[in-house]
Structures are given as C-alpha cells and as structure tokens.
C-alpha positions in Angstrom: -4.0 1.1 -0.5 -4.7 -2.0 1.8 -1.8 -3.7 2.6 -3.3 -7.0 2.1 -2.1 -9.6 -0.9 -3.5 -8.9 -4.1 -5.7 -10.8 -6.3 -5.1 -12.9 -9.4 -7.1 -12.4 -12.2 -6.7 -14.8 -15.2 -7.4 -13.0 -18.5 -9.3 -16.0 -20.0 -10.0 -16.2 -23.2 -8.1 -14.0 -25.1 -9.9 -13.7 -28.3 -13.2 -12.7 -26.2 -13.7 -9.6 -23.4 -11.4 -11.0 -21.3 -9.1 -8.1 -22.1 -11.1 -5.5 -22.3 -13.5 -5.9 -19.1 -9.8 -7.0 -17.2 -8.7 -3.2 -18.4 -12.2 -1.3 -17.5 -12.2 -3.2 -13.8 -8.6 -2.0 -13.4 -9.7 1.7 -14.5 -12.5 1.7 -12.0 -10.8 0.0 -9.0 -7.2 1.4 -9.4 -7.9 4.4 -7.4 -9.7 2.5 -4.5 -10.4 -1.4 -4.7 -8.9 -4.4 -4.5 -5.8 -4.9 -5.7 -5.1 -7.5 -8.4 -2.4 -8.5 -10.7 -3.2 -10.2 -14.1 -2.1 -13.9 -15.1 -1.6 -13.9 -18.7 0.4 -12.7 -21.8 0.6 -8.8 -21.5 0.2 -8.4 -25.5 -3.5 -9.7 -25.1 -3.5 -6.2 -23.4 -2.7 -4.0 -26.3 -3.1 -0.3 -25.7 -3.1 -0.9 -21.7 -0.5 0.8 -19.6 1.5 -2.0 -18.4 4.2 -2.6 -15.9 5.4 -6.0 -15.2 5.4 -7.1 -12.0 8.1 -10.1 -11.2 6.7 -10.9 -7.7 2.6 -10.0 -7.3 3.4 -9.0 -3.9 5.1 -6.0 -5.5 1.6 -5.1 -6.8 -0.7 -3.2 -4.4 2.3 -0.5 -5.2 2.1 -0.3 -8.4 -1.6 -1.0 -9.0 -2.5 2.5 -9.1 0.1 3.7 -11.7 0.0 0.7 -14.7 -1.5 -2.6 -14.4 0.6 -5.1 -12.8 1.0 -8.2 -15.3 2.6 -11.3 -14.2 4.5 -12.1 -17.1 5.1 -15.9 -16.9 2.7 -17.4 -19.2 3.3 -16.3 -22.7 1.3 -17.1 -25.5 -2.4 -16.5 -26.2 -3.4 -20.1 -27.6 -5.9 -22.4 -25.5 -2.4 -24.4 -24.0 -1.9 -20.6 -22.6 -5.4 -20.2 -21.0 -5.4 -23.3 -19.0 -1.5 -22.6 -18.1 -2.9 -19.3 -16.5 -5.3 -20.1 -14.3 -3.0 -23.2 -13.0 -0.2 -20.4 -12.3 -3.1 -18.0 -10.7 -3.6 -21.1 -8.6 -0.8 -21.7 -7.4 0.0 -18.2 -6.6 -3.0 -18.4 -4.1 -1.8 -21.8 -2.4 1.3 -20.3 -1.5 -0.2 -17.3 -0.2 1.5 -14.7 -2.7 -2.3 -13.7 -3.6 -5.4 -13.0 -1.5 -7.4 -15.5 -4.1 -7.7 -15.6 -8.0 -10.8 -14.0 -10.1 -10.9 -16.0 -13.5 -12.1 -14.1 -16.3 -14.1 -16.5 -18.8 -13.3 -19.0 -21.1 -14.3 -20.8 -24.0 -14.3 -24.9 -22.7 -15.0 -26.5 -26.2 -11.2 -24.6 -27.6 -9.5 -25.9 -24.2 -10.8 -29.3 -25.0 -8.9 -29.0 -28.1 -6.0 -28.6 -26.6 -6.5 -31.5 -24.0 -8.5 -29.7 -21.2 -10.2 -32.8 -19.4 -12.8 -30.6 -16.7 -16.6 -29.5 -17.2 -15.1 -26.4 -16.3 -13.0 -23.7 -14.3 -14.8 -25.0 -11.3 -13.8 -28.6 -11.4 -10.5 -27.8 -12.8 -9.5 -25.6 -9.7 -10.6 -28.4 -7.1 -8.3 -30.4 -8.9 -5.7 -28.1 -8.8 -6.5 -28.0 -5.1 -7.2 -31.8 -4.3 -3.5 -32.0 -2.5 -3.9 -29.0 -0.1 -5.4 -29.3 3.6 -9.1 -28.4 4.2 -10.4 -26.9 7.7 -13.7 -27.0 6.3 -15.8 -29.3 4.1 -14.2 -29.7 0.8 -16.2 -28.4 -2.2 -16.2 -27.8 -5.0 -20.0 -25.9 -4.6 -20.6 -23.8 -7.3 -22.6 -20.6 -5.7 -23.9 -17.8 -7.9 -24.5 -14.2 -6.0 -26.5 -11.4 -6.8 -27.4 -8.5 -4.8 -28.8 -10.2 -1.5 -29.4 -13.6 -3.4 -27.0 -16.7 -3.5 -27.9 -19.8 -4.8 -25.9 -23.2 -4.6 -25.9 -26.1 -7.1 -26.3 -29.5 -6.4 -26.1 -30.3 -10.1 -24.3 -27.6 -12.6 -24.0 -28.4 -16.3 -26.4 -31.6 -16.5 -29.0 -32.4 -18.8 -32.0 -32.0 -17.4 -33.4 -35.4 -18.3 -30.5 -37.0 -16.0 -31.1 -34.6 -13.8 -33.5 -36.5 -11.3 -31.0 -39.8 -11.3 -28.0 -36.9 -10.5 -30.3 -35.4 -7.3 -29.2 -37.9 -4.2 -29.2 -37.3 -0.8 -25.6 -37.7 -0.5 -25.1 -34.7 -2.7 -27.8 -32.4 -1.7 -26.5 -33.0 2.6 -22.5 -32.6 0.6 -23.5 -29.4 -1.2 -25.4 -27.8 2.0 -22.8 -29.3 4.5 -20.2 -27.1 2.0 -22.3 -23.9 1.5 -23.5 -23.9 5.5 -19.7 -23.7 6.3 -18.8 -21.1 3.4 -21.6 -18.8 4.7 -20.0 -18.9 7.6 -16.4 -19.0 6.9 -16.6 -16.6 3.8 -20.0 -14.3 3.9 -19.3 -13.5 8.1 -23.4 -15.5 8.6 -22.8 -16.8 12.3 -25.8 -19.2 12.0 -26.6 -19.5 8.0 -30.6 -20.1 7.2 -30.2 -22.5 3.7 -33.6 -22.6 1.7 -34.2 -26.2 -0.4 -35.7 -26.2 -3.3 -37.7 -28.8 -4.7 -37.8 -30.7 -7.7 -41.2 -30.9 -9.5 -44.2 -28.4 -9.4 -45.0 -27.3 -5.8 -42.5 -29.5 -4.2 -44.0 -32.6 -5.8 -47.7 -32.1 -3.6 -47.0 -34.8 -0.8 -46.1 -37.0 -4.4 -49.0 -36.8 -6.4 -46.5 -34.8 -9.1 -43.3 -36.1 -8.6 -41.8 -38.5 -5.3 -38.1 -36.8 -5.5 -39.4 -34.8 -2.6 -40.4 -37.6 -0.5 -38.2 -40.2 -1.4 -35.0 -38.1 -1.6 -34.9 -33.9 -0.6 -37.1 -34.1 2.8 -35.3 -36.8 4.3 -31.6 -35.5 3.4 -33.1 -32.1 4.8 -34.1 -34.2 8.1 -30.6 -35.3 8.1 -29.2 -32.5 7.6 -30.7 -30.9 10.2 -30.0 -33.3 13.0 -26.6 -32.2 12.2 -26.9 -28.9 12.9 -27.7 -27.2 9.2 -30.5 -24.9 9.6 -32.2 -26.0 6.1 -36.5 -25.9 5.5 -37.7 -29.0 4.1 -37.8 -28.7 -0.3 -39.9 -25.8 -0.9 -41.9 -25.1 -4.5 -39.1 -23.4 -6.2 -41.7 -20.6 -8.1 -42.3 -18.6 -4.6 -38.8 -18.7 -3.2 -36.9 -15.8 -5.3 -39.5 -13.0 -4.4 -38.2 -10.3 -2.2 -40.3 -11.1 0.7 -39.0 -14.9 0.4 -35.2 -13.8 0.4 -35.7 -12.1 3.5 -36.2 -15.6 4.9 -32.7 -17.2 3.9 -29.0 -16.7 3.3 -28.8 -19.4 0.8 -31.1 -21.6 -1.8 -29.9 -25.2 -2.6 -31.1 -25.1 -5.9 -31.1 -29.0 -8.1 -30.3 -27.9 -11.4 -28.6 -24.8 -13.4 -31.7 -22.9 -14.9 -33.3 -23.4 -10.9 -30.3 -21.5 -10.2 -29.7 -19.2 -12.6 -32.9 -17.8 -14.0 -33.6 -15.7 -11.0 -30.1 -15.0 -10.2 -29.9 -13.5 -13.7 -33.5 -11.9 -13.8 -32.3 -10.1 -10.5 -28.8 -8.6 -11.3 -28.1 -9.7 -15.1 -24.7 -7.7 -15.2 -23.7 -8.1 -11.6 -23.6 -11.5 -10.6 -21.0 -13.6 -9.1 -20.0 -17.4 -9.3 -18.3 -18.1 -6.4 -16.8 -21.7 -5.9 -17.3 -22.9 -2.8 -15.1 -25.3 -0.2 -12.1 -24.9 -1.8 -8.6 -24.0 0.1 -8.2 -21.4 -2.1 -10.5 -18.2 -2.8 -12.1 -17.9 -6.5 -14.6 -15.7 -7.6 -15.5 -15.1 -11.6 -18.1 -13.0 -13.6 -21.4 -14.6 -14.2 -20.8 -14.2 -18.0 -19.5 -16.1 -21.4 -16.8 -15.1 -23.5 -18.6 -12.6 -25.5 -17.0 -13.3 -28.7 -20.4 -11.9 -30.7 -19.0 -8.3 -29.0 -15.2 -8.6 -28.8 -13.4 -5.8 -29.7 -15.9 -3.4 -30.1 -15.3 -1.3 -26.7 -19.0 -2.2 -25.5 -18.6 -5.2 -23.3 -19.4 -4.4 -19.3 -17.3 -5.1 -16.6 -19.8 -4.7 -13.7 -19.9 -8.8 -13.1 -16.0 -8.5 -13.0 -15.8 -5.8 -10.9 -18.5 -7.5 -8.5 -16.5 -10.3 -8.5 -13.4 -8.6 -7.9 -14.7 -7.1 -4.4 -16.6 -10.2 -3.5 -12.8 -12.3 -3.6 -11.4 -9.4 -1.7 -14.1 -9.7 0.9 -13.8 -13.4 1.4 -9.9 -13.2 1.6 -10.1 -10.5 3.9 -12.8 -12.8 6.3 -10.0 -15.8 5.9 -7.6 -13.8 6.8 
C-alpha cells in the first residue's frame, strides 16, 4: 500500500448509488488502488464490512481489510449530504487526505434544505475561497475521458443566455485555469488548449454568427501573447475525432452539451469531472444519482473508480 494520505469520498446521495458504487470501487481497489476513506453515515452502508476509522490517516492500513468510514456526520437527510462534503473538505485543507472524490447528488433535495450553489463545483470553491492559491484560482469544471478533456466556460446555462454568458474575460479565466492545471495536475510541461467556437463552422469569418470575431479570436490573441498555447475558435463538429485529439491536451468548450456530448459518446461509463484551480484536489463520477436503479445491485462503478485514480494521480503530482 502507498504510504501517501488517502482520499475522501463523500457518499452523496444516500437514497441513489451512492452506496452501492462507493462499496464496488472499494471491492475493486482494496487490493491495489488508491486508498480512500468514506465521509458519511456508515448505515447508508448496510451489508458493507465496516470499520471506523477516527483519524483517515489511520486508513491506508485498514483499507484492505473493511472500509474505513469516517464516522462524524450522522444522519442520511439532505442537511447530512451537504455536511459531508464540507467535512471531506476540510479534511483535504488540512492535509489529512490526498483530495476528496464526491459521489453524486441530488441539488433540487439540497435546495430544500437551504443549499445555496449550482452545484458541488461551486460549493467546494466556496468552501475553498479563504485558502492560498499558487496557481490561478478556479473553479473550472473539466470533464475527462480516455485521452479527451474538455473545459467549461459556461456549465449549467441555458443555452439562450448562453451567447450574453461567453466573454472574453471568462474564456482567457477558464484557459488561464486549465493551462495551469494541465500543467500542475496532468504532468503537460507545455499544454496545447483547442477553442471551440460558438456557431456553425466557427461563425464563417461572421456570415453565421459574430461571437467568433467579436469575442473568442481576440481573447485567443490575448491569450496567447501571454504565453497559453490556444488555436483561434475552431468549428466544434471536427474537433472530437481521433485524428483531431492528437492535436491538443485540452478543448475550451462554451457550453455543457459542447462539452459533454462527445465526452460521453467517447467513454459513457468512464468519465471524470474534475474541478479545476482549486487548492484542494476533487475528482467525481460523470454520472446522476441513479435513483430510477437504486437498490437493485446493477449500478456501475467504472466512472467512480476512474475518478478515484484520476484524484490519486493529481495528489500524487502535487505532492
């Protein structure tokens, strides 16, 4: 076993396949991978083989044997969920964990309970805001699979606002953020970052569409005279091919189905969201709830799992 921190994995929504994809990950890394203890109420994991671990650093022993469950968050009520990941958090700030993995959750029962973020992603910068940042301060949402990554400039937007949303300031912030994670994070000593454009073919010189001209080629320009290898916004229908991968580390993508249509036409059970520029590491599956198949034993744990390594990887490059 490494003798590096663990993870924390928040069990998320406990009514979904939080549970039982947390168990199946466990069962396939326990011999081998990463290391992670779970934040969350250990009776959400009925019919696991439990031990509870009172500090996670105690964990990378144990792991092996019985799943190591942090056992400070009791309760299985929305109030619990969002308690979890802020203790997973904090775990990671004070270095007791390599990074935390969230499993998913439902946002419309948090809101119920007084959850006031889009998401985990905003909630964690939050969580976050107060620590120091060597690098430029996200949060990026990124979405990984198999030699694919794609970064948002806008996540869960309608796509009628989207145009108004897509500024130069954010697309130079959100490659600015993932230039410095692909270096930082994914090891890529001088990162090539794809841009995708807006309308059909890139707009054609503005004939369909003047986002391209007006805003994307001159924050590219900019960008560039900085130092961020990034191509000028490129039609967005020939860049996921394999030939066209070969060609970047990274798309900017402008809007979520930009984004996640190919990354989930590529890899539809292994993909990872990966939040970027934050002073913690956080890693989740690229997948709902799953309340439709709760309970039934089917759910697969291969986007957990991914993301599981992925955290350990990026912790281990921090480190």
């Amino acid at each position: 076993m490494t003798t590096a921190p663990p993870l924390a994995l928040t069990l998320g929504d406990p009514a979904g396949i939080g549970p039982e994809i947390v168990v199946k990950a466990w069962q396939a890394l326990r011999e081998s991978g990463p290391a992670f203890v779970v934040v969350g109420d250990p009776s959400a994991l009925a019919g696991a083989p439990l031990s509870i671990a009172a500090d996670p650093r105690d964990a990378a022993a144990s792991f092996a044997d019985a799943l190591p469950v942090i056992d400070g968050a009791r309760g299985t009520g929305p109030e619990a969920v969002i308690r979890w990941i802020a203790e997973a958090t904090r775990l990671a700030l004070e270095g007791k964990v390599g990074g935390v993995v969230t499993a998913p959750i439902a946002k419309s029962r948090l809101y119920e309970a007084g959850f006031k973020f889009p998401g985990h992603t905003e909630y964690l910068a939050d969580l976050t805001a107060a620590a120091p940042m060597a690098a430029a301060r996200g949060p990026v949402m990124m979405l990984t699979a198999r030699d694919l990554r794609v970064a948002l400039v806008t996540i869960h937007t309608p796509l009628a606002d989207v145009p108004a949303a897509v500024t130069a300031e954010r697309v130079m912030h959100v490659a600015t953020v993932t230039h410095e994670a692909l270096q930082r994070d994914f090891g890529i000593e001088r990162p090539r970052l794809a841009l995708a454009g807006l309308n059909p073919h890139a707009g054609e010189d503005g004939a369909i569409g003047t986002e391209e001209v007006r805003v994307l080629a001159p924050a590219a320009a900019a960008l560039r005279a900085k130092g961020v290898d990034i191509s000028d916004p490129k039609p967005a229908d020939s860049l996921f091919h394999v030939e066209a991968r070969r060609r970047y580390d990274a798309v900017v993508c402008l809007y979520h189905d930009q984004a996640l249509i190919p990354v989930k036409t590529i890899d539809f059970w292994g993909g990872v969201n990966v939040t970027l520029g934050l002073p913690i590491v956080r890693t989740s599956p690229d997948h709902g709830t799953g309340f439709d198949i709760a309970g039934q034993g089917v759910a697969r744990a291969d986007s957990l799992i991914a993301a599981i390594r992925l955290a350990a990887e990026i912790a281990g490059r921090r480190a």
